[in-house]
VEXZABA-730485 format. One record per residue: residue number from 0; residue in three letters; y, x, z of N, C-alpha, C, CB in turn. Coordinates in pm, whole numbers, plus 32768, in hexadecimal, padded with zeros to 4 digits. Glycine has a CB too. Layout:
N
NUM,Ala,Y,X,Z,Y,X,Z,Y,X,Z,Y,X,Z
...
***
This chain:
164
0,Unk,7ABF,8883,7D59,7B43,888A,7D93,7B3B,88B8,7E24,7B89,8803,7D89
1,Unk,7BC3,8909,7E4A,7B86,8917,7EC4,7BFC,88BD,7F13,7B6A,89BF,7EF5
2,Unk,7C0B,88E9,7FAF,7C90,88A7,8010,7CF1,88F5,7FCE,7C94,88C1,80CD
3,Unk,7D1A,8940,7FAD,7DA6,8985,7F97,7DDA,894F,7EFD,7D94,8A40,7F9D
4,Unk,7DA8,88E7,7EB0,7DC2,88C3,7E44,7E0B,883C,7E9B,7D42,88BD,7DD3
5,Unk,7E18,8806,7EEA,7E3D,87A1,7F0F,7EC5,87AE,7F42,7DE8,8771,7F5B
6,Unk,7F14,8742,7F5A,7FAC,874A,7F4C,7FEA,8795,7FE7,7FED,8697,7F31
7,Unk,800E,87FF,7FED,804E,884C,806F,8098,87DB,80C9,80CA,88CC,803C
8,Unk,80E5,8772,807C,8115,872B,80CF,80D0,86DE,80FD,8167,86FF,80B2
9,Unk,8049,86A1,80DF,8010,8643,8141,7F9D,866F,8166,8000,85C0,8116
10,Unk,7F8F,86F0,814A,7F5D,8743,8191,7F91,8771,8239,7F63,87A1,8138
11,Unk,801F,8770,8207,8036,879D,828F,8059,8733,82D8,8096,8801,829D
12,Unk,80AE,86CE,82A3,80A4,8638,82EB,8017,860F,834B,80A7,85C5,8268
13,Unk,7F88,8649,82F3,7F0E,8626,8362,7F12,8681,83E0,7E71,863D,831C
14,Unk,7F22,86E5,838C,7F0B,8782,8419,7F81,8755,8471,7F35,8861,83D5
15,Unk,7FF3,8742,8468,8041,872D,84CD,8057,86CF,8515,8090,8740,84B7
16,Unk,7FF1,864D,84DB,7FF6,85A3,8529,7F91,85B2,8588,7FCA,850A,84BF
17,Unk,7FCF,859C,8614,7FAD,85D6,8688,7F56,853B,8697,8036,8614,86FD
18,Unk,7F37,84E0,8662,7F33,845B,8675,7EB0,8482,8629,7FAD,83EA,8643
19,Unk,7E85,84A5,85D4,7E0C,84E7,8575,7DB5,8534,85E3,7E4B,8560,84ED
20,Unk,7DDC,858B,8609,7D8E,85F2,8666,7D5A,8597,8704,7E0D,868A,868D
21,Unk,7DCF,8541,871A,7DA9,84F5,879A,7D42,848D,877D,7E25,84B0,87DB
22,Unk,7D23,843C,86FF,7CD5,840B,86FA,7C3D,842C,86D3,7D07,83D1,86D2
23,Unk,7C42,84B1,86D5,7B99,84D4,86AB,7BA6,84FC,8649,7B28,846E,869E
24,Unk,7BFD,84E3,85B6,7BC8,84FE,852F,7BDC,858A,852B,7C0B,84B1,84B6
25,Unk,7B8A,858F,84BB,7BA4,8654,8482,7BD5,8632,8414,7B10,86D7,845F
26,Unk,7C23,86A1,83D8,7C5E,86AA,8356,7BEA,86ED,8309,7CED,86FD,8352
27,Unk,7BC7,8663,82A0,7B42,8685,8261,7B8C,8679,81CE,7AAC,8611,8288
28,Unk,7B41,86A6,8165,7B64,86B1,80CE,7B52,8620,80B3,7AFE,871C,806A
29,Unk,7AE2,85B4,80AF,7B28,851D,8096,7B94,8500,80D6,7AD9,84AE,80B8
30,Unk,7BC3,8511,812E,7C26,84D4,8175,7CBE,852B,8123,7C06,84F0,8233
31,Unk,7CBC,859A,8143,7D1F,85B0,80F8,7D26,859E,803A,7D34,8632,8129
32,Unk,7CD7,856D,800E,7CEA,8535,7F7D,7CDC,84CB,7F70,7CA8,855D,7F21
33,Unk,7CE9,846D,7FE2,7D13,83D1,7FD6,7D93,83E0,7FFC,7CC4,835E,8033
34,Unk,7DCB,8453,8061,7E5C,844E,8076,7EA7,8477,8009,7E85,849A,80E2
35,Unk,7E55,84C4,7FBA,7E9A,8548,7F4E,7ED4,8491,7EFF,7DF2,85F2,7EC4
36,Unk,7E55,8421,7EC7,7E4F,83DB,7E71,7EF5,8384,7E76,7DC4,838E,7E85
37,Unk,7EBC,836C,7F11,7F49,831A,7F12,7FE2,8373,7F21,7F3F,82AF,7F9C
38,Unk,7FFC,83BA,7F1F,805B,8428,7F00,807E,8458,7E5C,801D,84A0,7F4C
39,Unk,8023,845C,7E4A,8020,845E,7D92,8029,83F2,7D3F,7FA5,848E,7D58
40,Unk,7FEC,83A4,7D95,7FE5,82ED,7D1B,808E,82B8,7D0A,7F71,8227,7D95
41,Unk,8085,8290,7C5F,8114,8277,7C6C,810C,81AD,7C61,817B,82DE,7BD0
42,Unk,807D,819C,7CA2,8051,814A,7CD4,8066,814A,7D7B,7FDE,814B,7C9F
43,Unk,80C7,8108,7D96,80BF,811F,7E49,807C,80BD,7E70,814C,811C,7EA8
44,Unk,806A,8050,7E85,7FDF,7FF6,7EB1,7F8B,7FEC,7E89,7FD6,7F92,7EBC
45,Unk,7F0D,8027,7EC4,7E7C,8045,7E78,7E04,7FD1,7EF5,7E4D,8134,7E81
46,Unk,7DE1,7F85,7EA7,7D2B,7F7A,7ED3,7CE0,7FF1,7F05,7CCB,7F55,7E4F
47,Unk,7CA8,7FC9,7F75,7C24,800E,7F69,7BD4,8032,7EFF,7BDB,7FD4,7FA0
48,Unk,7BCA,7FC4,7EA0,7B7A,7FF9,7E0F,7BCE,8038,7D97,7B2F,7F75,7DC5
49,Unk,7C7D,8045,7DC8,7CBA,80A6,7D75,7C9B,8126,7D73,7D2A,80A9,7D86
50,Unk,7CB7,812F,7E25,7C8E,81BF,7E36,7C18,8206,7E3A,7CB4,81E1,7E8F
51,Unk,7B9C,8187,7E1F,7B1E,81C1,7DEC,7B27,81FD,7D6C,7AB9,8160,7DE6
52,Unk,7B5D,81B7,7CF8,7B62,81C8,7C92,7BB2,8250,7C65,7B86,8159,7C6C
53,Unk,7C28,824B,7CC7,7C8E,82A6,7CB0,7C2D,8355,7CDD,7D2C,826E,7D27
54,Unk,7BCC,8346,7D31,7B51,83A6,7D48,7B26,83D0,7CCA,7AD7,8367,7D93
55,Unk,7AC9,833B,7CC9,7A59,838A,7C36,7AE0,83B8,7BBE,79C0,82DB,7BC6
56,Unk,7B2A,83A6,7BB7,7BA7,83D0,7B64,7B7D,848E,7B71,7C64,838D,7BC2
57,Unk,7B9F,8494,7BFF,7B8C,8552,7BFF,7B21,855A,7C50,7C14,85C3,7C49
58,Unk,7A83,850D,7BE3,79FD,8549,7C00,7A09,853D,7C9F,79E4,85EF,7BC0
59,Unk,7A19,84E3,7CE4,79C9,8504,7D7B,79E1,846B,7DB0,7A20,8598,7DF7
60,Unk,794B,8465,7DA9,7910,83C7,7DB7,7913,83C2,7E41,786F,839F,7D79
61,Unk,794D,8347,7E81,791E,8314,7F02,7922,829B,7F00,795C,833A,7F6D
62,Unk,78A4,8274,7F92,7895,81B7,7F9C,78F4,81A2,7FD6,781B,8161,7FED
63,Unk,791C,8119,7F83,79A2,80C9,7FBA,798F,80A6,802C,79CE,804F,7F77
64,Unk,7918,8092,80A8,7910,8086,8118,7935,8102,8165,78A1,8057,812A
65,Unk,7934,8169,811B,796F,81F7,8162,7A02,81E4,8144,792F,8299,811B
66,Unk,7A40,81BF,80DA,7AE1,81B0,80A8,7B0A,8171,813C,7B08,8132,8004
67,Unk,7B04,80D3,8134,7B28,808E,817E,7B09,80D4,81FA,7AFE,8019,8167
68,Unk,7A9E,8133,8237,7AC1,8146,82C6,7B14,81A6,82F2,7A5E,815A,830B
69,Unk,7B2B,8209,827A,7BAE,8250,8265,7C1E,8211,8255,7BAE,829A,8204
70,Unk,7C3E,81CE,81E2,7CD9,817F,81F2,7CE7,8129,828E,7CEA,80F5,815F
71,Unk,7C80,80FE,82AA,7CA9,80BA,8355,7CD3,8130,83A8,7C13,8069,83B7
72,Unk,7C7E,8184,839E,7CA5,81E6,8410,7D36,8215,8410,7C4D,8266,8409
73,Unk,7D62,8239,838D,7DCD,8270,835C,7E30,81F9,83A7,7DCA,8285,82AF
74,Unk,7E2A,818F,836E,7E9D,8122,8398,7EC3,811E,8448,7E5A,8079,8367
75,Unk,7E27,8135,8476,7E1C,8121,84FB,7E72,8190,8534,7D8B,8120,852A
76,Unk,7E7A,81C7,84E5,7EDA,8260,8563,7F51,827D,850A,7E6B,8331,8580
77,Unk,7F87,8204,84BF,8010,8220,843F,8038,823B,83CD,8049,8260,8443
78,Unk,7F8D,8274,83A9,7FF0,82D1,8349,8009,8254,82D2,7F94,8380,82FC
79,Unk,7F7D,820B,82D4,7FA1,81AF,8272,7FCF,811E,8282,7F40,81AC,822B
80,Unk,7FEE,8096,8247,8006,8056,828C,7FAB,7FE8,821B,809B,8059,82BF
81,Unk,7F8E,7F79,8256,7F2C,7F17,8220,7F69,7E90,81F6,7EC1,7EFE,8289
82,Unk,7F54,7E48,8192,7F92,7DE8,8151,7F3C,7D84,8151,7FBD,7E07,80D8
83,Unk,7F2D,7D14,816E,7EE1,7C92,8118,7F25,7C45,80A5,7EC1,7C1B,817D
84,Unk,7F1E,7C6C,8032,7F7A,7C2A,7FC9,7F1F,7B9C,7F8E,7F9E,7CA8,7F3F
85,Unk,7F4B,7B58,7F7B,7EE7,7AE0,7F05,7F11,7B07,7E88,7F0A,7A20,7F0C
86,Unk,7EB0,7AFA,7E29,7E9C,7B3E,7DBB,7E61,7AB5,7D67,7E36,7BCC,7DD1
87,Unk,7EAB,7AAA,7CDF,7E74,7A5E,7C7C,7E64,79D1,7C7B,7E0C,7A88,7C6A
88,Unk,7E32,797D,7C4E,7E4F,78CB,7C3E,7E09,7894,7CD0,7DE9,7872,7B95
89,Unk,7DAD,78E5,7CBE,7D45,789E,7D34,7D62,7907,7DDA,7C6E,78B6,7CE9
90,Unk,7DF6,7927,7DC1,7E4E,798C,7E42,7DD2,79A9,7EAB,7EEC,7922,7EA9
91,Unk,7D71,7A20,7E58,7D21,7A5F,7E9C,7D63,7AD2,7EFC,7CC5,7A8B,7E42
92,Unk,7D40,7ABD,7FA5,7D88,7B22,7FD5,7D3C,7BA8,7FCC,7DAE,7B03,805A
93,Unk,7DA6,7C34,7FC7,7D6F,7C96,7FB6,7DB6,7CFE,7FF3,7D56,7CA2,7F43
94,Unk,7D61,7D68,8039,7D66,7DBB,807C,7DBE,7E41,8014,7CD3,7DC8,80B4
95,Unk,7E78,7E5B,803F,7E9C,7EC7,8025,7EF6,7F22,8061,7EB5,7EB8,7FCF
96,Unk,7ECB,7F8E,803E,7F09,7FFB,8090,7F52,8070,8068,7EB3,802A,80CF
97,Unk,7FD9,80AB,809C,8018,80CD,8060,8054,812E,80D1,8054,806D,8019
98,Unk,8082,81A9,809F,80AC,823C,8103,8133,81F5,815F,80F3,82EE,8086
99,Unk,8113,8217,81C5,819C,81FF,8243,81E1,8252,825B,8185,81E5,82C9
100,Unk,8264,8237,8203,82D7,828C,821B,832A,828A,8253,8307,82A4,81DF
101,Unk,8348,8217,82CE,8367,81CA,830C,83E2,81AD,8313,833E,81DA,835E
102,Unk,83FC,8180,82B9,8490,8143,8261,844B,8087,8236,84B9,81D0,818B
103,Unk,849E,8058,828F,847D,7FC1,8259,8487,7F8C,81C2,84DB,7F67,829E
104,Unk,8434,7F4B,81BB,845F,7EEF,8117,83E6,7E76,8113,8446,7F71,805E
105,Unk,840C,7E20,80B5,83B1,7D97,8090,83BC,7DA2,800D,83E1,7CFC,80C6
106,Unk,834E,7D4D,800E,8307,7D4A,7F81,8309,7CD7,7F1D,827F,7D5C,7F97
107,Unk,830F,7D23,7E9F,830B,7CA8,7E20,8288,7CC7,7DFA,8382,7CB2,7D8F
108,Unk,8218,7C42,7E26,81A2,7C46,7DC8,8141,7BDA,7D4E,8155,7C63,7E22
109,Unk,812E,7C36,7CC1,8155,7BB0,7C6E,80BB,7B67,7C8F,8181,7BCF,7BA5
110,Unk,80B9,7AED,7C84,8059,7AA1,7CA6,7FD7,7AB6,7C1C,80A2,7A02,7CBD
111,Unk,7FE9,7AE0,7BC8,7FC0,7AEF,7B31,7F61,7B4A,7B47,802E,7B1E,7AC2
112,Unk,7FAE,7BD0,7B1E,7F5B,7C54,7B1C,7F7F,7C94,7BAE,7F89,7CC4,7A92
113,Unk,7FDD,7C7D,7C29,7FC0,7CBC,7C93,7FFF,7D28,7CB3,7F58,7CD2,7C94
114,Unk,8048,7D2B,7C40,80B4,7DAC,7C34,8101,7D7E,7CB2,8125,7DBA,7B93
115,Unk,8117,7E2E,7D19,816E,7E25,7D5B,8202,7E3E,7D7E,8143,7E3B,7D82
116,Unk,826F,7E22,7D92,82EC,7E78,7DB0,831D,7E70,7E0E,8348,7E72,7D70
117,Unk,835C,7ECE,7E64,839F,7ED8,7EE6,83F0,7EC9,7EC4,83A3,7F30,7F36
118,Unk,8441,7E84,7F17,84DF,7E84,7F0B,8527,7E79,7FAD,8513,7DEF,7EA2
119,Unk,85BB,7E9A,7FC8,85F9,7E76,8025,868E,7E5E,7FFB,85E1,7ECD,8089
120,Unk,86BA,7DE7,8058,870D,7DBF,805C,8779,7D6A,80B8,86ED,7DAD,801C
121,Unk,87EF,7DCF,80C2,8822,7DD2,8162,8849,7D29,8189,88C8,7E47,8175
122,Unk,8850,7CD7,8120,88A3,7C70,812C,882C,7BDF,8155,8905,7C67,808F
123,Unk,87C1,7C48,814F,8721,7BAD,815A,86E4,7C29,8208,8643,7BB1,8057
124,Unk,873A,7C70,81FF,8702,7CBE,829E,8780,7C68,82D3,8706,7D9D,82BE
125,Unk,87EB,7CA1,82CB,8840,7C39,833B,8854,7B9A,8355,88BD,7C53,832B
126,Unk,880B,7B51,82CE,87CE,7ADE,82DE,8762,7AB9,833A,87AC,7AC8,827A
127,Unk,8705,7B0D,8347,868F,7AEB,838E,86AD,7AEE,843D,8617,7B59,835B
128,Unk,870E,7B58,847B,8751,7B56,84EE,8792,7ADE,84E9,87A4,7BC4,8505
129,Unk,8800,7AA5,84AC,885B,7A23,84E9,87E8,79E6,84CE,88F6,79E0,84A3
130,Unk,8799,79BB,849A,8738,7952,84AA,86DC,7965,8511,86F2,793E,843A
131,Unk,86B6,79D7,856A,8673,79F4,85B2,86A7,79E0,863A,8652,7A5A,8590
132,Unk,8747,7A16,8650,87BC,7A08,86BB,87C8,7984,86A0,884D,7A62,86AC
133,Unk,87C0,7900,8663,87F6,785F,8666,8794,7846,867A,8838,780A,85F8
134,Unk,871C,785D,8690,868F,780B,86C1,867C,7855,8747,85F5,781E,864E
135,Unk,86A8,78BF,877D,86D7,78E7,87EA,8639,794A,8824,8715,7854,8849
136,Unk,862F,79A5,878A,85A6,7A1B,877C,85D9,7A7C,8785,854A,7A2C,8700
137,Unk,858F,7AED,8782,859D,7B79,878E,857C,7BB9,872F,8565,7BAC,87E8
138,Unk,8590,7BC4,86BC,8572,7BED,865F,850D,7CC2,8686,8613,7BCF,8608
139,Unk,84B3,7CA5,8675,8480,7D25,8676,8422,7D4D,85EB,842D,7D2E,86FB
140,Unk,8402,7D12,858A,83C5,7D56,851E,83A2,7CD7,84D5,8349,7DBD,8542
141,Unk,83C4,7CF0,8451,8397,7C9C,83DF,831E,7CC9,8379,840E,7C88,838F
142,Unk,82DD,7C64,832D,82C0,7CA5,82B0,82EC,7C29,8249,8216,7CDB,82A4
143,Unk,8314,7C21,81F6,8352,7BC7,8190,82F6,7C0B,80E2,842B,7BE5,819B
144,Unk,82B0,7BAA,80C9,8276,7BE2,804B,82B8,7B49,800A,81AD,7C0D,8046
145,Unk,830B,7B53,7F62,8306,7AEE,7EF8,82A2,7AEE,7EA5,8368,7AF0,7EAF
146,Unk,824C,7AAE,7E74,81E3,7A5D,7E1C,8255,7A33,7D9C,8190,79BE,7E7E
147,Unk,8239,7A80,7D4D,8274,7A62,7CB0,822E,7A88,7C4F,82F0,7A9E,7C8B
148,Unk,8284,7A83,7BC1,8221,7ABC,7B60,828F,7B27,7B12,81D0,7A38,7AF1
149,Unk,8246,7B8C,7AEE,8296,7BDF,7AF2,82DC,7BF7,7A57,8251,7C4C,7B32
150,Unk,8327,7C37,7A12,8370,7C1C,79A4,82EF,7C2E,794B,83F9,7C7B,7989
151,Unk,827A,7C9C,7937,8239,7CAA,78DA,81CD,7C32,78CA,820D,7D26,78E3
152,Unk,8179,7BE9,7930,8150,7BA4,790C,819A,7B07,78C1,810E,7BB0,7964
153,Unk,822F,7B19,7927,8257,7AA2,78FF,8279,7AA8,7843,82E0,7A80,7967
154,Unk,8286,7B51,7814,82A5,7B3D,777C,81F5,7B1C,7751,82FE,7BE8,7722
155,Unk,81C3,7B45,778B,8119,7B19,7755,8109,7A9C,773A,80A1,7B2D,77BD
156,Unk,812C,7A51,77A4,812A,79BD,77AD,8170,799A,7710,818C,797E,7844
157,Unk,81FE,79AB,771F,823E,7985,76AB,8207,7998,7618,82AD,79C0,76B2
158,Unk,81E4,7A26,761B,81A0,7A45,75B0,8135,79D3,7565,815E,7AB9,75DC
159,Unk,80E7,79C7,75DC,8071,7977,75DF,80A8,78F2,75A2,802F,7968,7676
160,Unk,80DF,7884,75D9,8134,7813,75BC,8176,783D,7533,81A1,77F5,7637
161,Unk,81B4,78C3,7509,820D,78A9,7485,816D,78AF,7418,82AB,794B,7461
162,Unk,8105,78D7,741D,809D,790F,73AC,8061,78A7,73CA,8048,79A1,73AD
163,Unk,805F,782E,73EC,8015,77B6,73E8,805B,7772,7346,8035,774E,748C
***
């Protein structure tokens, strides 16, 4: 494969992020097919070991100690932004990251399988101000993630309980 198989738009999103060039990086072929990944995934929060995987997917292996110093870098200058979600019974925290489009939203994540969903909603944003203005804060940035389970595991569950 070469660079010109990769997506024009975040292609040019790198060439033109003046925040990319000021920090040292070059626009290298891993870097733009971890950006291509998360642009294409109709998975928007990926692991570090998604987007390993999501690699060997189109043949081009890299160490997850190289992933991770790419997705940091990336976060570090915007483009991406970084999550700690808890994941599963024993709410293992885990490192995820997802393209910054910089449009706010919070997250539904199921505690089960980890499935994620964004959502927004104007009526839990103008909640968080009067509660912020009556404790007498300044509201400057949230992150709000819910811990649930999400409809498919919860029919799993059921399933499970009706075949007993």
């Amino acid at each position: 494969m070469k660079n010109n198989d990769i997506s024009s738009e975040i292609s040019n999103k790198i060439s033109n992020n003046k925040s990319l060039k000021n920090k040292g990086l070059k626009i290298t072929y891993p870097r733009l097919k971890i950006l291509e990944i998360f642009d294409k995934s109709d998975v928007k929060h990926l692991t570090p070991e998604d987007v390993r995987k999501k690699l060997a997917e189109n043949e081009m292996e890299l160490g997850l100690a190289t992933i991770y110093r790419v997705l940091t870098q990336f976060e570090k200058i915007g483009i991406l932004i970084r999550h700690n979600f808890d994941f599963g019974k024993n709410k293992i925290a885990k490192s995820v990251f997802e393209l910054n489009k910089g449009s706010h939203h919070d997250h539904l994540v199921c505690i089960n399988c980890g499935k994620v969903e964004e959502f927004y909603d104007e009526v839990i944003e103008k909640k968080q101000i009067e509660i912020t203005d009556k404790y007498g804060f300044h509201l400057k940035y949230h992150n709000m993630c819910l811990y649930a389970i999400c409809s498919e595991c919860a029919a799993k569950k059921q399933n499970t309980k009706t075949s007993k």
